[in-house]
Structure formats: C-alpha cells, structure tokens
C-alpha positions in Angstrom: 114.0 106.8 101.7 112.6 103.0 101.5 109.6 103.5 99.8 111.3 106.0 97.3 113.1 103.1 96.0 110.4 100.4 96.1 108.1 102.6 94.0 111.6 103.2 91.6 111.3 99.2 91.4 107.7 98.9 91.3 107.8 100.8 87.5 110.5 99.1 86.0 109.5 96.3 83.5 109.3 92.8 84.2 112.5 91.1 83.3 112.5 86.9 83.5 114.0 84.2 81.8 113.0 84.2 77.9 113.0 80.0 78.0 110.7 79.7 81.3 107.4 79.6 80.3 105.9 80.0 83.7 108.2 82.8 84.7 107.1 84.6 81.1 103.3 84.0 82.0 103.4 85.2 85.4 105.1 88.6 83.8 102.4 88.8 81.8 99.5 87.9 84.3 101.1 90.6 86.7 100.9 93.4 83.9 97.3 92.5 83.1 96.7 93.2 87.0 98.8 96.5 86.7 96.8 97.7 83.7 93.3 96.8 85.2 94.1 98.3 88.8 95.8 101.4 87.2 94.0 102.0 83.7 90.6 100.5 84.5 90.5 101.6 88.6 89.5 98.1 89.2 89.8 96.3 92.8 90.4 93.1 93.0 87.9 90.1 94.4 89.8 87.8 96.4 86.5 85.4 96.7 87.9 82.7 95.0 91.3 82.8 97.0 89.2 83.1 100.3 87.4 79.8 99.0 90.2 78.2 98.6 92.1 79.2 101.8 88.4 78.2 103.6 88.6 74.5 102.3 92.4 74.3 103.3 91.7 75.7 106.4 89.1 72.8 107.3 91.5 70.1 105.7 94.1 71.5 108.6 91.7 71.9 111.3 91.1 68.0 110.8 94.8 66.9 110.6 95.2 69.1 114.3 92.5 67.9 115.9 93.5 64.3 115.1 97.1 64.9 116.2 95.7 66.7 119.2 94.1 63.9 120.0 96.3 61.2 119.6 98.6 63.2 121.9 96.2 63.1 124.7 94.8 59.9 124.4 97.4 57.6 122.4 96.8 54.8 119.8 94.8 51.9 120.3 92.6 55.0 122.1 92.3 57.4 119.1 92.0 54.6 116.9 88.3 55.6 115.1 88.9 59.2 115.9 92.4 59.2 113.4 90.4 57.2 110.8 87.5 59.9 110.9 89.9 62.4 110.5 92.2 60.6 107.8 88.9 60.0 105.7 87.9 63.3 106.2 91.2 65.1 105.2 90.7 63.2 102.0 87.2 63.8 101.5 87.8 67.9 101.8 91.5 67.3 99.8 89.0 66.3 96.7 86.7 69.0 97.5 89.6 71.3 96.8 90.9 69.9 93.6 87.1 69.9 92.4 86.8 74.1 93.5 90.0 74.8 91.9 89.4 72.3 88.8 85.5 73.8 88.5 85.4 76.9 89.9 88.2 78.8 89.5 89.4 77.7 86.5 92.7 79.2 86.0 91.2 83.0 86.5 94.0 84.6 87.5 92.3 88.2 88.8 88.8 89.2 89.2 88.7 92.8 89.3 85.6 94.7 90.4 84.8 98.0 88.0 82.9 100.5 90.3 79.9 102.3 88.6 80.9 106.2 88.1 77.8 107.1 89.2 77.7 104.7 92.5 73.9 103.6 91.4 74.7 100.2 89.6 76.4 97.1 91.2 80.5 96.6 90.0 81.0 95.0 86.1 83.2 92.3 86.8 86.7 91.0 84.7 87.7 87.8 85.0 91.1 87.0 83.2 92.3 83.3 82.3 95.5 82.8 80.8 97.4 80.1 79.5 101.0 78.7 78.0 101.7 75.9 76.8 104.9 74.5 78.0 106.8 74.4 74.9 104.9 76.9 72.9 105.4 80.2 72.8 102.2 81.0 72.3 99.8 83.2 75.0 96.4 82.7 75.4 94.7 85.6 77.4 91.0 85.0 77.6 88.8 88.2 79.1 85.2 88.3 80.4 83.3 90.9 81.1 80.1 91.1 83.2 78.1 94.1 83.1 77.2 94.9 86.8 73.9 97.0 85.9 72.2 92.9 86.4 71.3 92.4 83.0 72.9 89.2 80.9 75.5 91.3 79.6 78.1 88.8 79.3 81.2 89.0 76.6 84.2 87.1 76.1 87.4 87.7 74.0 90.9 85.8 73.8 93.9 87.5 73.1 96.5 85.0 71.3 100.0 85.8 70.7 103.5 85.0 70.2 105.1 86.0 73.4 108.4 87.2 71.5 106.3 90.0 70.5 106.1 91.1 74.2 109.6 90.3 75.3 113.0 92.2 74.4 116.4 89.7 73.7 116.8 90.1 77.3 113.6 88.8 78.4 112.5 92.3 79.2 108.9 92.7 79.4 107.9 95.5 76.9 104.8 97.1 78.0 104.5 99.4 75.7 103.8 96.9 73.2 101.6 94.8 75.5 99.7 97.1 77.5 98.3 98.9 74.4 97.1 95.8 73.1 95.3 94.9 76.3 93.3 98.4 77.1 92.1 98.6 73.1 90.9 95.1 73.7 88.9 95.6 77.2 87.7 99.2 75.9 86.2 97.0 72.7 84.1 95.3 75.3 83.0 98.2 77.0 82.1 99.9 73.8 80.1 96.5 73.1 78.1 97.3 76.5 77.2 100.9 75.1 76.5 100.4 71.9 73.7 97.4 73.1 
C-alpha cells in the first residue's frame, strides 16, 4: 500500500511558495529532470556530483588524519603534521570552489540520450538555469551534444516570466511548462537531422 501512495504523490504538481525564488527554480529544475527522464528516456550522469563528492572526500580525509593524529601524539608533537594538513584542507577547499565555479557551472542535470540503434555513443543535455533573486524572470539554457562524435554542438535559452508557469497558488502548471520544454529540445534534435 506504501508505494501506491508515493507514486499518487510522485504525479501531483509542484506546489511552493510563489515569493521564494529558489523554491520556484528548484520546481522548475525538477520538472525539466521529469520531462527528460520520462519524455526523452534520458539517464542521468552524476560525473560532476562524483567530482565534487571526490574533492570533498580528500578535503575530509585531511581534517581526520590530522585529528587522528593529534589524538595520538598531542600538540607540541603534531605540530608540522596539523599545519600540513590545515594548508592542505585549504588548498583542496579552493580546488573545490574552482570545479564548481569552472566546471560545473550551474548544470543542474546531465542526462545521457541512448542511441536507438545501440551503435553510436549517448547525445548528451546539459541544463543551466538561473533566477535572479528579485526578478521573476527564468533563464533555462539547454545544450545538446550529439553523441555520434562529430562537433554537433547547439545551444538554446528558454526565458520566461515565471507567473506563466505558476497558478495563484504557487502550483506548478505543467501543462503549460512541459510543452514548452519538449518543442524546444525536439527543435534541437530536428537541427541534428536536418544537418
């Protein structure tokens, strides 16, 4: 009986506070997922994330050890061992805002399009978005790499007023939004076939 009623929750719409701008872009960010991974059969690439979590992990591994060690062998002991570690902590704590400054930058979900056929490598979607915090205007920008290896690239940004998407109630309308999205990812298929 449990998962009858998660999958009953798991189709309603997205309701959030109309005035929280972050709470509004999220509820928009998790119905371009829902639309890629149900509409476009795309998995998502959790590369990125696993970066991320990699560089953390290290960052942690440095503050333990140098706890550890100071707990074995105290102060005036661990002295140059808790400034390597200290110095080092820092050192990957930049590396970190430089990989999610650089590298991710702001994608939100990489999904992976299998090939129908099973021959070519995945075409990959990469989705940015962004709200300002007192405009109500969302900025969806889409790439699409085609996986066959050529340098099949395209872009498009989707620009909107939010209070298109959104009911009085701050009730996500996806049958407004959703639309929207598939006609503009199927435009950059279409691009690929046409070329």
């Amino acid at each position: 009986m449990a998962t009858q009623t998660g999958d009953k929750d798991e189709h309603k719409p997205a309701k959030v506070d109309k005035w929280d701008a972050n709470a509004v872009k999220n509820a928009l960010d998790d119905a371009v997922k829902k639309v890629m991974k149900d509409d476009f059969k795309c998995v998502e690439d959790h590369s990125l994330m696993n970066g991320r979590l990699f560089l953390s992990l290290i960052g942690v591994m440095f503050a333990g050890y140098a706890v550890l060690w100071d707990w074995f062998y105290p102060y005036p002991a661990s002295r140059t061992v808790l400034i390597v570690c200290a110095v080092s902590y820092f050192i990957v704590s930049g590396i970190l805002t430089l990989y999610i400054m650089f590298k991710e930058k702001g994608i939100f979900f990489v999904g992976l399009e299998k090939d129908k056929a099973g021959i070519d490598p995945p075409n990959v979607w990469r989705f940015t978005s962004q709200q300002k915090k007192y405009d109500d205007i969302y900025e969806l920008t889409i790439e699409y790499k085609d996986g066959n290896g050529s340098s099949n690239f395209r872009e498009t940004k989707l620009q909107d007023s939010v209070t298109k998407f959104f009911d009085e109630k701050g009730t996500l309308r996806e049958d407004l939004f959703c639309p929207q999205l598939k006609q503009i990812c199927r435009s950059l298929q279409k691009d690929k076939k046409e070329k």
